[in-house]
Structure formats: structure tokens, C-alpha cells
GUDOMI-857973 format. One line per 4 residues: for each residue z, x, y of N, C-alpha, C, O. Coordinates in steps of 0.001 Angstrom, whole numbers, plus 500000, padded with zeros to 6 digits. Example, Ala and Ser with C-alpha at 12.3 -4.5 7.8 and 13.67 -1.06 7.14 Angstrom:
BEGIN
507800 513190 494310 507800 512300 495500 507800 513200 496700 508465 514236 496681  507080 512850 497750 507140 513670 498940 507870 512900 500030 508039 513409 501138
***
This chain:
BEGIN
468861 227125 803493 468703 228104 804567 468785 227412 805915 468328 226302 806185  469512 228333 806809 469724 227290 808281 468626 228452 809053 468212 229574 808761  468390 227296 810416 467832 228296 811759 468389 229666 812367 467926 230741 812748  469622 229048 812253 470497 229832 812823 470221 231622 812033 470363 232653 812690
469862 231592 810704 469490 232897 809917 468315 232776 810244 467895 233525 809362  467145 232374 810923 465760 232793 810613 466262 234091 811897 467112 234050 812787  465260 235200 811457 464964 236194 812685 462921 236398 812960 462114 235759 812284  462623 237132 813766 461479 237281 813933 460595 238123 814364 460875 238076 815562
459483 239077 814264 458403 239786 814941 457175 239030 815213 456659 238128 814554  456679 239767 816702 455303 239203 816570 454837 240172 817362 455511 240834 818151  453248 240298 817083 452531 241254 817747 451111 240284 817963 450637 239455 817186  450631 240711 819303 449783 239809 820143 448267 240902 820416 448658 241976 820874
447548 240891 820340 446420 241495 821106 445876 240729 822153 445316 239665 821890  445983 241187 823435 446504 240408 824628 444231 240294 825317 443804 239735 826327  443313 241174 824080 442015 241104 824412 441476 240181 823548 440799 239343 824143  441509 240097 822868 440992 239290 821366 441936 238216 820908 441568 237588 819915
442858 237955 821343 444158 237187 821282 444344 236915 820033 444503 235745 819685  444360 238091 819004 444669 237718 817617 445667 238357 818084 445761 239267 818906  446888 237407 817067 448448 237888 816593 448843 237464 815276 448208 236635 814625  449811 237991 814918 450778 238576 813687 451818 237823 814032 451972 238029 815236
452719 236972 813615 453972 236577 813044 454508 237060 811739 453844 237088 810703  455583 237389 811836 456125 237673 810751 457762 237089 811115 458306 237198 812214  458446 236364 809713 459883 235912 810319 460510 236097 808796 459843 236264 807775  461657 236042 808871 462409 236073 807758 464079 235501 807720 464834 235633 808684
464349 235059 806837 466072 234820 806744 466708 235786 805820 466619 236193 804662  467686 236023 807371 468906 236968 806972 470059 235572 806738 470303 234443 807164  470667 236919 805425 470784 237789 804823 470176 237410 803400 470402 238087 802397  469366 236240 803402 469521 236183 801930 467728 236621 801873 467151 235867 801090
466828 237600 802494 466059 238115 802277 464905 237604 801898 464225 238325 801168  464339 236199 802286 463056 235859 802459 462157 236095 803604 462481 235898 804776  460631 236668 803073 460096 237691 803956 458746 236891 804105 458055 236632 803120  458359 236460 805557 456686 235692 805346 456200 236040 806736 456861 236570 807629
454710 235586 806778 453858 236118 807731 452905 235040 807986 452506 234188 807193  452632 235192 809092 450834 234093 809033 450457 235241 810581 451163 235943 811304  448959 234910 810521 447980 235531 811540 447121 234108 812062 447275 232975 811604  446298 234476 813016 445829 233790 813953 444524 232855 812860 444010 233374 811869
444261 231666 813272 443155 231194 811990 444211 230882 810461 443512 230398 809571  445468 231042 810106 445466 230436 809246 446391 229551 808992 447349 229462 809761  446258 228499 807556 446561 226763 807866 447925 227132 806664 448584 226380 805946  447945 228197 806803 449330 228667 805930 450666 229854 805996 450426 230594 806949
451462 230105 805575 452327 231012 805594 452071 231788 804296 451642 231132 803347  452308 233269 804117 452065 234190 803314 453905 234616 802672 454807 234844 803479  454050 234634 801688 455061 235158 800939 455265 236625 801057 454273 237322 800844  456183 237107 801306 455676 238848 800701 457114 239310 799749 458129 239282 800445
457270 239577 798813 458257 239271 798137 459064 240548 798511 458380 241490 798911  460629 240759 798435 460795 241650 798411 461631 242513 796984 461891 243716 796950  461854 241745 796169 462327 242056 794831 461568 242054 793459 461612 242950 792617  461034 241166 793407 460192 240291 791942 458600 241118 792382 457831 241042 793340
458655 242046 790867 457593 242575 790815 457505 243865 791717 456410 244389 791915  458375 244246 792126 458063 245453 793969 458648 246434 793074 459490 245964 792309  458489 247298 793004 459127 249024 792558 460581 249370 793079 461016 249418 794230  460893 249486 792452 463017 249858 792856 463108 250426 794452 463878 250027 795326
462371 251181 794522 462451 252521 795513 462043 251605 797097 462519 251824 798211  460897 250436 796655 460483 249761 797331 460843 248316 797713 460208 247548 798436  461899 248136 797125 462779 246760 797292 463448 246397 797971 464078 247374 798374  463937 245152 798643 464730 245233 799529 464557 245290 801120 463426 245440 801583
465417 245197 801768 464934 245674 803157 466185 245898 804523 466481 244930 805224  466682 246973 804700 467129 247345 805733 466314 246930 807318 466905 246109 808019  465672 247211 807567 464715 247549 809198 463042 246727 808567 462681 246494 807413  462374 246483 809838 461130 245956 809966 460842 246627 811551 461628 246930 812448
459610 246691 811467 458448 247076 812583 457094 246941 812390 456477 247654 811598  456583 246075 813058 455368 245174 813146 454627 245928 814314 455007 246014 815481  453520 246440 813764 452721 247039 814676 451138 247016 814477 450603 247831 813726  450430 246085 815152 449274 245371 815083 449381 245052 813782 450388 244469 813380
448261 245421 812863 448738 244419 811318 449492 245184 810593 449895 244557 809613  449918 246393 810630 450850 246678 809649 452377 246374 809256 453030 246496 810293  452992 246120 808468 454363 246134 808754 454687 246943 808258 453933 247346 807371  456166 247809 808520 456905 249016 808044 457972 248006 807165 458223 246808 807300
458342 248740 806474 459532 247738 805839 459960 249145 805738 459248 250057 805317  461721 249306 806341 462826 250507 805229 463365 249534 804559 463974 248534 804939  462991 250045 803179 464090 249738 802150 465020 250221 802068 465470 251255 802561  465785 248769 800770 467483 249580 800836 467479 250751 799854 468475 251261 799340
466402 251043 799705 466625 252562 798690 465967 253892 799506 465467 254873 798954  466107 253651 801088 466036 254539 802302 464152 255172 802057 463689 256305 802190  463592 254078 801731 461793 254487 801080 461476 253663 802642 462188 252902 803296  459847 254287 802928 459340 252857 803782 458506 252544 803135 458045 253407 802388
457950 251255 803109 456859 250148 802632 455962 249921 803328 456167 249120 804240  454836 250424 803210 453956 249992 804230 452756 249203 803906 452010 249564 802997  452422 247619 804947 452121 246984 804665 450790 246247 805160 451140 245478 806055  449439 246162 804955 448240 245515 805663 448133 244660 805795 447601 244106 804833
448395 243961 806694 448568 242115 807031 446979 241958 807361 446834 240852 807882  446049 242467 807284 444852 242089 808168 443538 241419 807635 442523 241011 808199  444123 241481 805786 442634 240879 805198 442537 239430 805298 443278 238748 806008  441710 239035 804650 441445 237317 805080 442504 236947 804325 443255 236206 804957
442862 237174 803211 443847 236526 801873 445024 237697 801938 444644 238845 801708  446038 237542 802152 447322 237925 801611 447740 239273 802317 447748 239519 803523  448076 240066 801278 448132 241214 802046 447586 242229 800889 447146 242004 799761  447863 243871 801883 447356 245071 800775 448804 245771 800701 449167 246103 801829
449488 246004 799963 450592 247442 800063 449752 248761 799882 448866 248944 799047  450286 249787 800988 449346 250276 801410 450219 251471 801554 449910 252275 802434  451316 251718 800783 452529 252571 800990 451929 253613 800186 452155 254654 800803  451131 253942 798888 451074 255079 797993 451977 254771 797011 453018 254118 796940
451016 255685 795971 451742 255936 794417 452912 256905 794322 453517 257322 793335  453023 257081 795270 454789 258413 795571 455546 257958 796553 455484 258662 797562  456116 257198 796612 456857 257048 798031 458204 257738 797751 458742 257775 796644  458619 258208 798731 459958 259804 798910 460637 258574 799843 460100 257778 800614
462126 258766 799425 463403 258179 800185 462749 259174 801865 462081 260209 801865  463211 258445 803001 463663 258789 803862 465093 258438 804230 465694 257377 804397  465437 259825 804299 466979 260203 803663 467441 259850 805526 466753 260162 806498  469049 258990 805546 469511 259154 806713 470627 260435 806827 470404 261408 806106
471826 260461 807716 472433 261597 807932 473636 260904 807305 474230 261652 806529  474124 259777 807413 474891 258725 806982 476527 259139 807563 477437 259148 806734  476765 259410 808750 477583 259767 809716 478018 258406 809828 477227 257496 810079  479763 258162 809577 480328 257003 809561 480545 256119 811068 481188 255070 811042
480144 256471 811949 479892 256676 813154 478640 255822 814090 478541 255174 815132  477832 256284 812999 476268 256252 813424 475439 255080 813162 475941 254452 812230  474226 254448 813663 473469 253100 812688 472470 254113 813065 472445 254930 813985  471212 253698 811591 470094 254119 812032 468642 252489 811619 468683 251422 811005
467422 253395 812553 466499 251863 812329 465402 253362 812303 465687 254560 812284  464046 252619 812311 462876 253532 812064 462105 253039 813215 462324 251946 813739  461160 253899 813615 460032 253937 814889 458691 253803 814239 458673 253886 813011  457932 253672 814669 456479 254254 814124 455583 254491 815581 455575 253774 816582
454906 255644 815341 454099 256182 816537 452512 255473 816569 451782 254872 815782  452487 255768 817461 450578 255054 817596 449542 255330 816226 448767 254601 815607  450033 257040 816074 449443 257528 814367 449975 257097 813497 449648 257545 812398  450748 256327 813534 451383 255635 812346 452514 256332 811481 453046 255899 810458
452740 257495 812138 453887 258297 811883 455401 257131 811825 455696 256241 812623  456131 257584 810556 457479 256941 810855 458483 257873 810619 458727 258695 809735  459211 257361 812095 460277 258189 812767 461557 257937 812175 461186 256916 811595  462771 258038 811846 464261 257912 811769 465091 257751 813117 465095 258815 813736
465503 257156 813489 466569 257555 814425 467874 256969 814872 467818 255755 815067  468491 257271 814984 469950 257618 814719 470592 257399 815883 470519 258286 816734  471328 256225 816161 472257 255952 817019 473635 256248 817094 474249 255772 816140  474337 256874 817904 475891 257398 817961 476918 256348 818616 476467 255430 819300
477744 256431 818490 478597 255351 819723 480285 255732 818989 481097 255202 818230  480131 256946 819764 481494 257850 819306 482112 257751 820556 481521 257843 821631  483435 257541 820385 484824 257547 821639 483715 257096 823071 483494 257657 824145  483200 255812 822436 482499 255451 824009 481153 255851 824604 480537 255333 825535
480879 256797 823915 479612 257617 824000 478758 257191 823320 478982 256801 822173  477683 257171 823828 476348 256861 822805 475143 257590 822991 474737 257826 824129  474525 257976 821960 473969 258899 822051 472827 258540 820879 473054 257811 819914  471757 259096 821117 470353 259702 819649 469757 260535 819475 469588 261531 820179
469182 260167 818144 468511 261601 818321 467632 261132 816907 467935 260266 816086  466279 262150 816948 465049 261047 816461 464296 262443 815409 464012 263616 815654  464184 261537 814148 463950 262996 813114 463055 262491 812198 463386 261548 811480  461742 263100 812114 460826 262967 810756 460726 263802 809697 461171 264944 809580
459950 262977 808740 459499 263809 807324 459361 265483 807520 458415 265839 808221  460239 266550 806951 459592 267354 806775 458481 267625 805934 458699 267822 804739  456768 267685 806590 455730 268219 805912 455877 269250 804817 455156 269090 803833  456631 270197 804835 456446 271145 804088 457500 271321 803044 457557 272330 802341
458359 270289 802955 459597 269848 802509 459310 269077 801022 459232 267863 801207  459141 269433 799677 459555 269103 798592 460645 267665 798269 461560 267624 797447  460203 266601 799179 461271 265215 799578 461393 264432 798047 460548 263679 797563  462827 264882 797380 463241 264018 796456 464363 262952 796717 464535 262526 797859
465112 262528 795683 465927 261517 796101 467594 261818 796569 468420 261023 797017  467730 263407 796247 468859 263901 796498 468623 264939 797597 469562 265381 798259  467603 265247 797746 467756 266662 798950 466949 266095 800106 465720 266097 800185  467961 265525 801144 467360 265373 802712 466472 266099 803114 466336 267153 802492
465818 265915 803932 464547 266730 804706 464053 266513 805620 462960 265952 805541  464568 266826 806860 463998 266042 807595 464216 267159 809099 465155 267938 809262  463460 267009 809716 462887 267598 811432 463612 266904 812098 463433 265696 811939  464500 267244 812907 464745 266481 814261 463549 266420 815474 462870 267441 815361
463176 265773 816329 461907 265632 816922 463227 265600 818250 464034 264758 818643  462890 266972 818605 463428 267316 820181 462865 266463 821579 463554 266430 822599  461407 265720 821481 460743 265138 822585 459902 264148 821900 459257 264364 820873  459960 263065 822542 458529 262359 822384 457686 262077 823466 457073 261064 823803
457846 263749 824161 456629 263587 825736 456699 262917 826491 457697 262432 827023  455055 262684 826781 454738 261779 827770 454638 260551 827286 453939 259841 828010  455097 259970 826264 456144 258762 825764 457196 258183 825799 458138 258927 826073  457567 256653 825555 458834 256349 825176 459232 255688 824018 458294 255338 823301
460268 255436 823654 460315 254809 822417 461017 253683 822670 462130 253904 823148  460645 252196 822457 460938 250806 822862 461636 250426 821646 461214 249556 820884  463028 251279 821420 463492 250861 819856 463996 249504 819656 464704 249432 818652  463874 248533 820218 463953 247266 819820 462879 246642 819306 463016 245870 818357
461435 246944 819972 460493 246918 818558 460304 248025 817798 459303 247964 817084  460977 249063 817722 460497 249885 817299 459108 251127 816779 458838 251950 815904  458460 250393 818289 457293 251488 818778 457204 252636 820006 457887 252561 821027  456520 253402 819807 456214 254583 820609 455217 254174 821677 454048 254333 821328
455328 253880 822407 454204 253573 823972 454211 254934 824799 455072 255814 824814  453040 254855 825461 453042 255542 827012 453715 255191 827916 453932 254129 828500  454121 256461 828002 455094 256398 829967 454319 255504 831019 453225 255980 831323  454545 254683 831448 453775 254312 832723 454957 253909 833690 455838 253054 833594
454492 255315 835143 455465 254564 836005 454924 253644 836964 455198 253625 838164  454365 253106 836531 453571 251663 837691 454609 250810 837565 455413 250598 838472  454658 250093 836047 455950 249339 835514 457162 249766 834920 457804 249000 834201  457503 250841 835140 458820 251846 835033 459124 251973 833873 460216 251497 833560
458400 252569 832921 458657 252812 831742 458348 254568 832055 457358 255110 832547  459697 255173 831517 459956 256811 831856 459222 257661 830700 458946 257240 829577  459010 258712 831120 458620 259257 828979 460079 259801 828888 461124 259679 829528  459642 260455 827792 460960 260682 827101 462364 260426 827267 463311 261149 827578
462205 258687 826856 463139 258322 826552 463098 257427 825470 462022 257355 824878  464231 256577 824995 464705 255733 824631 465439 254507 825512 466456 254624 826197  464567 253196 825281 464570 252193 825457 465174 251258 824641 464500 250794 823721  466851 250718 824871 467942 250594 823589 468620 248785 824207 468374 248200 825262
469154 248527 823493 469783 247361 823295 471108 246991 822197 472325 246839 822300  470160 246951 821187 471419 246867 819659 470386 247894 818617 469232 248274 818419  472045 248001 818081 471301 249236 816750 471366 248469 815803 472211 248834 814986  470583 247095 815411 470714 246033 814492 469583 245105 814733 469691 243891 814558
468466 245701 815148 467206 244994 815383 466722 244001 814305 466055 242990 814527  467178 244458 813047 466536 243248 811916 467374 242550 811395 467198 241366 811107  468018 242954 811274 469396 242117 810932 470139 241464 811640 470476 241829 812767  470631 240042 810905 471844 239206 811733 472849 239800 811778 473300 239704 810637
473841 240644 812644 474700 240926 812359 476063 240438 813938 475927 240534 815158  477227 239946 813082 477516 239527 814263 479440 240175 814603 480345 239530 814073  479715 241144 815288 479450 241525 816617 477747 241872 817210 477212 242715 816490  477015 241471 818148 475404 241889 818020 475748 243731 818839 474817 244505 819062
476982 244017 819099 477067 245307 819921 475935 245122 820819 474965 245778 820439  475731 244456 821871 474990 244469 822896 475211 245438 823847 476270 245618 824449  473555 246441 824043 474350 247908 824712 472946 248451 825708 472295 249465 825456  472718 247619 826732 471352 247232 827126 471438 248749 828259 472154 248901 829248
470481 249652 827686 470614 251188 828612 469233 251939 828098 468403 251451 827331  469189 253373 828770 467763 254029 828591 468466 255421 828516 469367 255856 829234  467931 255912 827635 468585 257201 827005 467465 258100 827246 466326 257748 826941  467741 259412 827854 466677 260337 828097 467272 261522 827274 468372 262023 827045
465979 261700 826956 466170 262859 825504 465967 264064 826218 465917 264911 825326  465851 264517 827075 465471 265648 827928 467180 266314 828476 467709 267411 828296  467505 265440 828972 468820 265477 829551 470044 265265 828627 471114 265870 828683  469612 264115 827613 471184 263340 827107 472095 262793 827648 473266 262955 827306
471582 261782 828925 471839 261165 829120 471567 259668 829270 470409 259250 829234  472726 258765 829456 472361 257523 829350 472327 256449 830689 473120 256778 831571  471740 255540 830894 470869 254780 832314 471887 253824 831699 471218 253279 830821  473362 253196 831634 473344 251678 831216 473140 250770 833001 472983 251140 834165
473281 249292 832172 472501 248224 833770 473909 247532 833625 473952 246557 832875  475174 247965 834319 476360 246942 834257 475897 245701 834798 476579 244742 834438  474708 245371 835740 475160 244035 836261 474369 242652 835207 474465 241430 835318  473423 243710 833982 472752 243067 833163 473658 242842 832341 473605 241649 832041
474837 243594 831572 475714 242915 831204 476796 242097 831326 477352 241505 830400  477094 242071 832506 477804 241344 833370 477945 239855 833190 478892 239070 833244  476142 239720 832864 475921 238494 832771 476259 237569 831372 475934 236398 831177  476861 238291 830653 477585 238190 829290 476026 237504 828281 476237 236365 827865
475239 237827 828073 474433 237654 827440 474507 238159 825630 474956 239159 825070  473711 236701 825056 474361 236655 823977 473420 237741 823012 473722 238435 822041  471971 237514 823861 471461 238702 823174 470502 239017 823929 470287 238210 824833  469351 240581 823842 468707 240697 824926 467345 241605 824235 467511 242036 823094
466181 241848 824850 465353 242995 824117 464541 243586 825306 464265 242849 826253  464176 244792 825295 462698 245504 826054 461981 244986 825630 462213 244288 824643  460794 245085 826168 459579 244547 825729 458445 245060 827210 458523 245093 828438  457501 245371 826198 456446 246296 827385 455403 244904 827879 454652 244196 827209
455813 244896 829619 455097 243585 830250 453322 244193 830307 452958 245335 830592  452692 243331 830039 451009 242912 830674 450721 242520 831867 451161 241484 832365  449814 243463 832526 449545 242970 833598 448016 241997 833362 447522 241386 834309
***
């Protein structure tokens, strides 16, 4: 395995200064973690021993100790990084595909909200255009492995969505973060993938329209991310 394949998350608590690492090598799918206090790295397997539905891994989102994993069998995995020893899977005895739209067109990655809700959403980049649009579990929806189900989510308020980590924050215009929008870069957040389609802009779901920063690309940058600053 080279450097060049490791990729990475981390999440910081900027009061208590405990953090989460989590890194892995693409493409050949080794998945590990360590937290603050320990004199080791944690395994988390993603094949050997894991349930079909739950194997694998498309997307990651690290949000305080949990991790989301989409699998490649369109399921999420959800994961408790927080005990002293190892971890908990913490996904349930039913996990339902979250079905994409699979538009030849389109990439999709997953969100998760402060409630721990996980989102779908769906990037466009048709004749030049780019566009999203952001859809959850239907509740009342009977979710098997052949019949989609799913809500499009018209707003996420007085929120935004920072889809390069793939979390839901508050609007704050002190440090110019808008609500309802989308906060974008590449539609390939976990994965090595190389063209990286670098596409550094802010998409408002209200309007449908898109904010790109020509002079940020200008600068021919090889790769780039949002990230919500601390004061």
C-alpha cells in the first residue's frame, strides 16, 4: 500500500479537545480509526464477518464518534467509535438499501444532520450545469431492496450542508455560512478518484442557483475542501 492511496476524516471537539481519526486506503479498502488517549489503531473490517447488505464502502462521514459508512449494497452502517475498546455497530437488525436515482449523469454521497438523520444527495453536472437536490428515507414507506423510497427534502432552513464533510451546520452570517445551501467542491469525497472534478461553488436550494469562485480556481489547485472555521 502507498501514501499516495491513504485518504482521511477527522473530527475535533474544539472544548474538551477529544478527536476521532479515521483514515483508510483507496481502493483496496482498508478501514481504521484511533481517538484521543490511545497507544493504538483500531481495525474496522469491511468484508470478513460484516453482513452482505453491510459490506463494503462507497461514502464515509465522521461526525463526533459516529461513523456513517454507505455501502456498496446502497445500506448505511452506522458506527460508535466512543467506547474505551473498539467499536459498537450500531446500525440495527434491519438495515433497508438506501436506494439512489442512478441517473447516468449524476454522483451521489450521503449527509447526516445534527439528529443523526441520513440524507442522499445527488449531484448533476449536465451540459455544464450543476445542480442538487437532497432526499431521505421515506418514514411511511415499506423500504425493500427493489422499490426506491425516498422524499426529496425541498429545504434544509436555517441550515447548510458542508457536503465535503458531509454535515448539516447552522447558518451563521458572522463567518458567511448562508442557510439553505450547499457547500460543494468534488462529488468524490471518499474516494481516490482521478479526474478529482474540482468544482469549488455554493448552491442555494431556494433559488437553484449556483455561487462558483473563478479566481479560486484559477489558481489551478490540485484539490480543495469547506470546512466550518472556530473562532
Amino acid at each position: 500500500m502507498k501514501t499516495d492511496n491513504l485518504r482521511g476524516l477527522l473530527w475535533v471537539d474544539e472544548k474538551t479537545e477529544e478527536f476521532v481519526v479515521v483514515w483508510f486506503f483507496d481502493p483496496v479498502g482498508y478501514l481504521f480509526f484511533c481517538k484521543k488517549g490511545d497507544t493504538h489503531y483500531t481495525f474496522i473490517p469491511l468484508y470478513d464477518e460484516v453482513p452482505k447488505l453491510l459490506s463494503g464502502f462507497s461514502d464515509l462521514v465522521l461526525r463526533c464518534y459516529r461513523l456513517y459508512i454507505a455501502t456498496t449494497h446502497r445500506c448505511v452502517r452506522v458506527l460508535d467509535l466512543s467506547g474505551h475498546q473498539g467499536f459498537e455497530d450500531v446500525t440495527g437488525s434491519n438495515p433497508k438499501p438506501m436506494f439512489s436515482l442512478r441517473k447516468y449523469y449524476a454522483s451521489f454521497s450521503i449527509a447526516v444532520t445534527k439528529d443523526g438523520e441520513v440524507l442522499l444527495v445527488e449531484s448533476t453536472n449536465f451540459e455544464n450545469r450543476r445542480s442538487f437536490r437532497i432526499y431521505k428515507k421515506d418514514p411511511n414507506a415499506d423500504l425493500n431492496e427493489y422499490s426506491p423510497n425516498l422524499l426529496e427534502v425541498d429545504s434544509v432552513g436555517d441550515e447548510a450542508l458542508l457536503l465535503d464533510l458531509g454535515i448539516i451546520v447552522p447558518a451563521n452570517h458572522t463567518i458567511g455560512i448562508k442557510p439553505n445551501t450547499v457547500y460543494f467542491t468534488r462529488h468524490d469525497r471518499a474516494r481516490l478518484r482521478i479526474p478529482f472534478d474540482l468544482d469549488i461553488c455554493v448552491f442555494n436550494l431556494a433559488t437553484n442557483t449556483l455561487k462558483r469562485f473563478p479566481q479560486l480556481a484559477g489558481l489551478n489547485l490540485k484539490d480543495a475542501r469547506w470546512f466550518l472555521p472556530f473562532t
